[in-house]
N, C-alpha and C positions, 0 to 999 in steps of 0.2 A: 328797339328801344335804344336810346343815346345813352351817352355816358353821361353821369350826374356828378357835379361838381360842386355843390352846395348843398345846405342842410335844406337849404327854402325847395329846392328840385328834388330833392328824397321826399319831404312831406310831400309836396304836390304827386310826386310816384306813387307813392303810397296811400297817397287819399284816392287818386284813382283806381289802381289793385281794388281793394278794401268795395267801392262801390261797383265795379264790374262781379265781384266774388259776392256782394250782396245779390244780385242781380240774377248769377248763376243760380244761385241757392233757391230766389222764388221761381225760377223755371224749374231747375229737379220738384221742389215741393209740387208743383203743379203738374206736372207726370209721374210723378209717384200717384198723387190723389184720385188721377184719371187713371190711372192701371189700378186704385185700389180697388176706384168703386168698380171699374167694369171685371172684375174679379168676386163681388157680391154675387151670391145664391140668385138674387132675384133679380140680377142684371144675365147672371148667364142664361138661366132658362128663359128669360125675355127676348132673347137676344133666337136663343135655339129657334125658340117659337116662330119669331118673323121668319129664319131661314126654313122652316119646312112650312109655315103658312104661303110663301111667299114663290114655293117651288112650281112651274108649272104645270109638271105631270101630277101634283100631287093627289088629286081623282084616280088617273087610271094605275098608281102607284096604290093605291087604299084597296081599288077595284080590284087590282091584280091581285094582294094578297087575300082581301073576301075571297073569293075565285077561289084560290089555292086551300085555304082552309078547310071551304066546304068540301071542293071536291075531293083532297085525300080524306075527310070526316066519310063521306060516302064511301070511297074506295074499300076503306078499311072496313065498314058495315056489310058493303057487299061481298067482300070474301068473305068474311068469317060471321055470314050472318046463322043462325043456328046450330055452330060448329061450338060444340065443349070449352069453357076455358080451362086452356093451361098455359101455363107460365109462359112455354115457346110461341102460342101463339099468339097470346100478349104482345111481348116481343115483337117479332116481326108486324103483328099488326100494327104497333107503335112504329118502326122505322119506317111501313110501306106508306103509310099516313104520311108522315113527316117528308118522306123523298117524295112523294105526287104534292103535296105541298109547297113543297121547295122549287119540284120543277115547273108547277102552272103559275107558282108567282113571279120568277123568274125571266120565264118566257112565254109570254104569253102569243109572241110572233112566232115561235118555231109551232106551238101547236095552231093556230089559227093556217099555218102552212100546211100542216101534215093535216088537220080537218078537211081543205080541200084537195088536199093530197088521194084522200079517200072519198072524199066526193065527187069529185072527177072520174075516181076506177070505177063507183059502184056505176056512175051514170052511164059513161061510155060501155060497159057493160050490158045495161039495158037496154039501150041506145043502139049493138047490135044485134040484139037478140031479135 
């Protein structure tokens, strides 16, 4: 900015300022407004929504957890099926559930591995018998 030597060159400074800081103010307003609304209840979960609709695994991410659910639900039925409740084995059968849960939704590649891992020994087993 130059140096101002009249009154007529301060107004005209100043008139300029004043409409540049006007200017500034409606751009804040205008990203304020746009952070406000994408900060609304029903912008985030909108928002959530597309990213997991929009996910590609999202089938064998659903699948994997069905999968993991049932089979610790069985797990836990088949140990302790006609076995007494008591508290302990409550317990454990609540976290054995929950770890075969955790691990067939998890990974559903290391056992689809270790399934022919095992199907491979029993075959070639039979195979030289």
């Amino acid at each position: 900015m130059e140096n101002i030597t009249s009154t007529a060159e301060l107004r005209e400074a100043i008139q300029i300022l004043e409409t540049e800081q006007a200017e500034h103010l409606d751009q804040v307003r205008e990203k304020f407004y746009h952070i406000w609304n994408s900060f609304s209840p029903a912008n985030i979960i909108g928002s959530s929504l597309k990213g997991i609709v929009s996910s590609p695994n999202l089938v064998n991410n659903i699948l994997g957890v069905a999968v993991g659910l049932f089979t610790g639900y069985l797990s836990r039925k088949a140990m302790f099926a006609g076995v007494t409740n008591s508290k302990y084995r409550r317990i454990f059968g609540n976290v054995l559930q929950f770890g075969i849960a955790s691990l067939v939704a998890r990974g559903p590649k290391v056992i689809k591995s270790f399934k022919q891992f095992i199907a491979q020994r029993i075959f070639r087993k039979k195979a030289k018998k």
